[in-house]
N, C-alpha and C positions, 0 to 999 in steps of 0.2 A: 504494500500500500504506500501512498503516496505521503514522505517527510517533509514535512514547512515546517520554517521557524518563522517568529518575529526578528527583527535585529537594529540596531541602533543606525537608523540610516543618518548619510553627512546630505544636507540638500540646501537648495536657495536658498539663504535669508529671505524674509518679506519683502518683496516689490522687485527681485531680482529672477525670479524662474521664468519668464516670458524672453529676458535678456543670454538668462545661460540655457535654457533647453533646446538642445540637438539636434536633426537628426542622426542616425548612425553613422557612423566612420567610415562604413564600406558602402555605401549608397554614391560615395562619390568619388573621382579618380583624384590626381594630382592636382590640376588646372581648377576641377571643381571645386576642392576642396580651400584654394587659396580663394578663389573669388570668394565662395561662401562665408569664410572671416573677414573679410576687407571691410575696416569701419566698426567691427562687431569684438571689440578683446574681450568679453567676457561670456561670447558664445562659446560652450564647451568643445565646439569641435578645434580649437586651440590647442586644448590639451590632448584632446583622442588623436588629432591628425597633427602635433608638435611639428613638424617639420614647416607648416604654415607660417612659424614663427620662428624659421631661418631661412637665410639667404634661400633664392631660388636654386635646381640645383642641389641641394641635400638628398643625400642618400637618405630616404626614409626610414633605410632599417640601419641607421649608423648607432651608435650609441650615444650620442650628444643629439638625438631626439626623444630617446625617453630619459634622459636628463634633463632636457627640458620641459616636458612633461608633466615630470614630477616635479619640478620647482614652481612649475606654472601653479597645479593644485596646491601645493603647500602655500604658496605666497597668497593665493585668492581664501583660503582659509583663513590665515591671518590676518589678512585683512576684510574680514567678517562681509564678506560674500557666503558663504556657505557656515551652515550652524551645523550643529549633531544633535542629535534627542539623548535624552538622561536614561532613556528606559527602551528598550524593546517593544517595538511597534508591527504591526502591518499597517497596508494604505490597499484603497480602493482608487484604483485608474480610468477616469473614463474619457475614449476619444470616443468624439462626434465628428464626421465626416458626411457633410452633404445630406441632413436630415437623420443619420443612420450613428448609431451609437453601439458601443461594446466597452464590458466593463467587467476588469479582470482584477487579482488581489495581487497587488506588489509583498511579495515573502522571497524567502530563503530556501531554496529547494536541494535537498541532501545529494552533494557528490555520490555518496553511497548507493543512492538512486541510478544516477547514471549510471556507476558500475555494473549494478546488477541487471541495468536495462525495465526496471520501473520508470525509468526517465526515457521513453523512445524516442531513436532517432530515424530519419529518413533518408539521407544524404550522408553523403562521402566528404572530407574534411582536406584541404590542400595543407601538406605539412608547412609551408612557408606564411602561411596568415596565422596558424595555430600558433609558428611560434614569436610573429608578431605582437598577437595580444600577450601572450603569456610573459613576454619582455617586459609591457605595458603596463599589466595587471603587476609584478613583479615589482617594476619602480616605482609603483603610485602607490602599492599595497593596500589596492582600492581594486573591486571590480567599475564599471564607470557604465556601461550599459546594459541592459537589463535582458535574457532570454527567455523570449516570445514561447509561451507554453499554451498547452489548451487540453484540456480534459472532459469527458463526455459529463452534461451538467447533472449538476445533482441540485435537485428542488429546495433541499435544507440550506447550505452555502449561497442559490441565490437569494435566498427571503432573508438570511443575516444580513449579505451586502446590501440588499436593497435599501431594511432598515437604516443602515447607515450612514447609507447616499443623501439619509433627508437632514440632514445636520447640516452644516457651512461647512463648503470644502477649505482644504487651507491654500489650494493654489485652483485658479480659475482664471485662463487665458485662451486666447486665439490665436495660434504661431502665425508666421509668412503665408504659410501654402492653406490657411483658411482652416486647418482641422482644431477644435477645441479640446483642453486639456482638463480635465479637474483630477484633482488627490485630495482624497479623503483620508485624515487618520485615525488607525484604530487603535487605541493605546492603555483599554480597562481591561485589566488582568483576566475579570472572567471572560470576556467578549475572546479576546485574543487565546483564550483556551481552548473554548469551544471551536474555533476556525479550524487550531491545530488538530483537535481530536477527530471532527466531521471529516476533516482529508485521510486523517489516518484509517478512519474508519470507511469511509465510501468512497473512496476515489484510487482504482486500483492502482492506474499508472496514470502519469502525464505522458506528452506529446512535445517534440520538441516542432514548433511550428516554423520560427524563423530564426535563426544565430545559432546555429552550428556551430560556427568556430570560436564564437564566444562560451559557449558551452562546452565545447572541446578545451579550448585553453582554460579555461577556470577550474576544468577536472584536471588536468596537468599539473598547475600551477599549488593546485592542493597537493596531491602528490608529492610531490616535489619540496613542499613545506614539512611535509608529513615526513620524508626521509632525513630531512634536516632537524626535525625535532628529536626523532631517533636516536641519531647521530652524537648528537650532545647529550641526549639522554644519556646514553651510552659513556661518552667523555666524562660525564660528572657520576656516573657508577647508579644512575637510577634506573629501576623497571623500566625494558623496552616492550614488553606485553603489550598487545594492541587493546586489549580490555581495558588497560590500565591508562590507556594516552587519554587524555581530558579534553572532552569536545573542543574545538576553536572554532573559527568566525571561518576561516578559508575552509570548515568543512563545509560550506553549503554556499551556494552560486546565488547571485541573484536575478528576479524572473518576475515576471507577472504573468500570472497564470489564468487563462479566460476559457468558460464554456464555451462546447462546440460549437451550438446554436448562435453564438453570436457575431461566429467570425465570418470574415468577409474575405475570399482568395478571388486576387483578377486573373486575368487571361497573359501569359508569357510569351509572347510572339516570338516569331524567328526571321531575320533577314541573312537573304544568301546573296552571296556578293560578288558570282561571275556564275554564268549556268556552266560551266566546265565543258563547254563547247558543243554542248547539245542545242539543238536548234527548239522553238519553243511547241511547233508542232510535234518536233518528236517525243517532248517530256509529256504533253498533253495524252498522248498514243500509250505512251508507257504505264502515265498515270492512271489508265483507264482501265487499269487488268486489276487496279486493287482499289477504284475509286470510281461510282459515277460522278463524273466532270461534267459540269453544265457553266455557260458564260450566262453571270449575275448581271439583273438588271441596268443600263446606266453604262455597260461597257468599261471604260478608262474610270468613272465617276464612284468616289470612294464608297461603301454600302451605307446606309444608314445605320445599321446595325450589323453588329457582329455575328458569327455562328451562333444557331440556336440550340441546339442541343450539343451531348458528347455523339463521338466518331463525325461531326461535321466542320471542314474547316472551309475558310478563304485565302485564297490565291492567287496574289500579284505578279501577273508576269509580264512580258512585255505590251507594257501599256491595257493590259485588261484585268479585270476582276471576275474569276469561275469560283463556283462552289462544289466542292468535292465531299462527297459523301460516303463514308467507307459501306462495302459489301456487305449485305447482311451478311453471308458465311464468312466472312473475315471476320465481324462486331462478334459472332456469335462464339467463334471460336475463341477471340482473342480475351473475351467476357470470362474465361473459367479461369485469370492466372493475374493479379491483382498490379501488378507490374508492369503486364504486356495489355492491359485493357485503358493504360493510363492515352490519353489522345497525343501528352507528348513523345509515349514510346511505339504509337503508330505512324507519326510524323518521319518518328526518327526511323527507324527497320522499313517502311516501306518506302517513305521517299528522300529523304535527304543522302544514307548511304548508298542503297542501291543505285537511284540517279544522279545525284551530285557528288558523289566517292568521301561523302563524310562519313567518319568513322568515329571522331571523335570528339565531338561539338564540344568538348573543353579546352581542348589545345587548339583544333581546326583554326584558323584564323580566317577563312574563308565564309566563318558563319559570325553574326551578332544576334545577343540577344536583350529584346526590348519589352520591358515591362509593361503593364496593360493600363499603369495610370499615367500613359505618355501617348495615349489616344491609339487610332489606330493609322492616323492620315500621315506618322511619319514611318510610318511603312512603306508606304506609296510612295513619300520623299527620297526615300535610304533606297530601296528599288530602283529609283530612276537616275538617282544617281551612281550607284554600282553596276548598272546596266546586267542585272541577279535577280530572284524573287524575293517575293514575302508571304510569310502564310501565319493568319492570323487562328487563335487556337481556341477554341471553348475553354473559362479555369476547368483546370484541377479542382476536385471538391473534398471540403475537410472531410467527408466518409473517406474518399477513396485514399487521403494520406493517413488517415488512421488504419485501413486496411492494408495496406503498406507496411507499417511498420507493425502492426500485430503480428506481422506473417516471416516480421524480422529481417523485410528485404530493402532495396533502396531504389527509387526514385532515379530519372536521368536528370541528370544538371539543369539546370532552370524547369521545372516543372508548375511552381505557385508561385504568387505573387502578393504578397500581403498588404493593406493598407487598411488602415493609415497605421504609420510606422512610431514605435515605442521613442520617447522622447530620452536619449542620452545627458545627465547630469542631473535629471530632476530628483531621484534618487542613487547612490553612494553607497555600496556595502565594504566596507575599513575590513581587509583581513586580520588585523588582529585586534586586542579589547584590551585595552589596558596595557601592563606591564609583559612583555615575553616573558617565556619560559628560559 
C-alpha cells in the first residue's frame, strides 16, 4: 500500500509565489530557458536551470552550475524569500486550466515505494538527466520539483480534501500561461493522520504520471545518502542494521499525488522531417495495407478538430490532410496486448519504421516531437517547412497508462502529454531535518 508523509516544506514567503513558481526545468531547452529568466531573478527556474545565471556558453553539466544553484537557494532563503513551516504538513494543489480543475495532495511518497514498484512507473529513464538532477538535488539538499503521481480515487481522500479546499488557500495566483494555482495547508495532527492512514489503507499503488527522472534521481540520490550514512555509521563503531537506521527526510521524494478521474492527458504528435525519399503516392499505397486512408475535408486546410477516437489519426503530407483509420483486424488484434494497443505504438510499428526507417524515435533525429498544448497548426508549419509529414495522435488515456504499468511494461517515448504542469518552487522538501547524523 501506498506510504505518504507530511514534511516540513521550504516555500514562498507571502506575496512572492506568483514571482518564484516555475515551470519545470525540462519543458525547456537552453535558448528557452535563458529567455524565460530574463527580467524575472526570483523565478525558480534560476536555480533549477543555474547555468541561466552564467555566461552564455556554460556547460550545463559543469560543476560551477550546481554551485550556483545552491548559492542561489541559500542566499534567497536568507534573505527571507522563502520561509519553512515548524511542523509537518500536507497541502492541497489545485490547477484550473481553461474552466477544468484537478486537485491533488502535495506529500512525501516513500523511496521504498518505488523500490518495491508500489510506486509505478511507465517509461524508461536516460542515465545522463538522472544524473543531472541527482547532482542538483545533491547541492541544494532540497528536492525542488514535485513528481506528478495519480492513483485510482478513492471516495474517503476526496471528501477530506474537499472539506479543506473550503478554508482560505495560503497561495492563490494566475501564472503567465493563464493556469490558476491555489495550496491549501493541512497542518492539524489529527487531519494529517487520517490522510496518512486512508493511503495506507486504500490506495494500493501510485502511478508515476509525469517526472520520471525526477523520481529516478531522488531514489538514487536517497540511496546514495543511505550508503553514506552506513558508512560513518560504520566509522564511528554504530549499528549498521537497516532496522536500526532512523527514518530521514531523503527517504521519501516529493509528489502530489491526484485521482485518476481528474486528470487530463493531451495528444503527442509526431513530425517527420524528410519522407526518406518515398514519393507521397507511394507512402499513401503503403499506408493502405494497415490503414483506411481517406483525404479530410478542406484538403491543404488545417481540421477543425482533431482524431476522434483511438486507432484514428491525421496526416500531413505534402500539402494535404487524410485520415487514416487502422483495420478493424489490426485494432482487434492489437487490443489483447496493453502496449501494442497504445495508438503511439501503432504509429510507431506500422508506419514511421517500416516507411520512414525509424527505428528509434529517441535518438532518430529525423523525427520531432510536439506536445498537444502547442495546437495542432504547427504541425502543418514544421511539415512544410521540413518538406516531411505530420500525424497528429488521439491522447493516450490514464486507463491505458495504468494498464501499462500494472502489467509492468513501458510505454514508447513520448506517448502523454500532461497539462497543466506542476509549478517548481512552490513547495521544497530539505533532505535533511535538523542536525546530521
Amino acid at each position: 500500500m501506498a506510504q505518504i508523509r507530511p514534511f516540513r516544506a521550504v516555500r514562498p514567503a507571502e506575496g512572492y509565489e506568483a514571482r518564484i513558481a516555475a515551470l519545470p526545468y525540462d519543458v525547456y531547452d537552453q535558448g528557452e530557458a535563458r529567455r524565460a529568466v530574463a527580467g524575472k531573478p526570483l523565478s525558480f527556474l534560476c536555480i533549477d536551470r543555474a547555468e541561466t545565471q552564467l555566461p552564455e556558453g556554460t556547460d550545463p553539466y559543469s560543476p560551477e552550475v550546481y554551485r550556483k544553484a545552491a548559492a542561489l537557494y541559500a542566499q534567497e532563503k536568507a534573505e527571507g524569500y522563502f520561509i519553512q513551516e515548524e511542523t509537518p504538513c500536507y497541502y492541497i494543489y489545485r490547477l484550473t486550466m481553461e474552466g477544468r480543475s484537478q486537485t491533488g495532495l502535495a506529500a512525501c511518497s516513500a523511496v521504498s515505494d518505488y523500490l518495491s514498484g508500489v510506486c509505478k512507473k511507465h517509461e524508461n529513464t536516460v542515465q545522463k538527466k538522472e544524473e543531472d538532477r541527482i547532482r542538483h538535488v545533491r547541492a541544494l539538499e532540497a528536492q525542488t520539483g514535485p513528481i506528478f503521481l495519480a492513483y485510482r480515487k478513492d471516495a474517503v481522500i476526496s471528501e477530506l480534501l474537499a472539506g479543506e479546499t473550503e478554508k482560505t488557500p495560503l497561495y492563490d495566483f494566475v501564472s503567465e500561461d493563464g493556469v490558476r494555482h491555489q495550496l491549501w495547508r493541512i497542518q492539524e495532527p489529527e487531519t494529517v493522520n487520517v490522510i496518512t492512514e486512508r493511503f495506507a489503507e486504500a490506495v494500493p499503488c501510485t502511478y508515476i504520471a509525469d517526472g520520471h527522472h525526477r523520481a529516478a534521481s531522488a531514489v538514487k540520490a536517497a540511496l546514495a545518502l543511505r550508503e553514506e550514512a552506513d558508512q560513518a555509521a560504520a566509522g564511528a563503531q554504530r549499528p549498521q542494521d537497516g532496522r536500526d537506521r532512523k527514518e530521514n527526510p531523503y527517504d521519501y521524494f516529493l509528489s502530489v499525488l491526484f485521482p485518476d478521474e481528474e486528470l487530463c492527458i493531451l495528444d503527442y504528435n509526431r513530425v517527420v522531417k524528410e519522407l526518406g525519399g518515398g514519393r507521397a503516392g507511394e507512402l499513401l499505397s503503403e499506408l493502405a495495407k494497415s490503414f483506411r486512408v481517406e483525404p479530410l475535408p478542406g484538403g491543404g486546410k488545417l481540421p477543425e478538430e482533431g482524431p476522434s477516437e483511438p486507432g484514428c489519426f491525421h496526416m500531413y503530407l505534402s500539402g494535404s490532410w487524410y485520415g487514416l483509420r487502422l483495420r478493424e483486424e489490426l485494432r482487434r488484434e492489437r487490443a489483447l496486448d496493453p502496449v501494442r494497443s497504445l495508438d503511439v505504438s501503432a504509429l510507431q510499428e506500422l508506419v514511421l519504421e517500416p516507411l520512414f526507417g525509424i527505428g528509434d524515435p529517441r535518438t532518430d533525429e529525423r523525427i520531432e516531437f510536439v506536445g498537444g498544448i502547442r495546437g495542432r497548426g504547427i504541425l502543418q508549419e514544421k511539415a512544410d517547412r521540413y518538406g516531411g509529414a505530420a500525424f497528429a495522435l488521439y491522447p493516450t488515456s490514464i486507463s491505458q497508462l495504468m494498464a501499462v504499468a500494472d502489467a509492468g511494461r513501458l510505454m514508447p517515448p513520448k506517448s502523454t502529454w500532461f497539462e497543466p504542469k506542476l509549478r517548481s518552487g512552490l513547495l521544497i522538501h530539505e533532505l535533511f531535518d535538523g542536525e546530521r547524523d
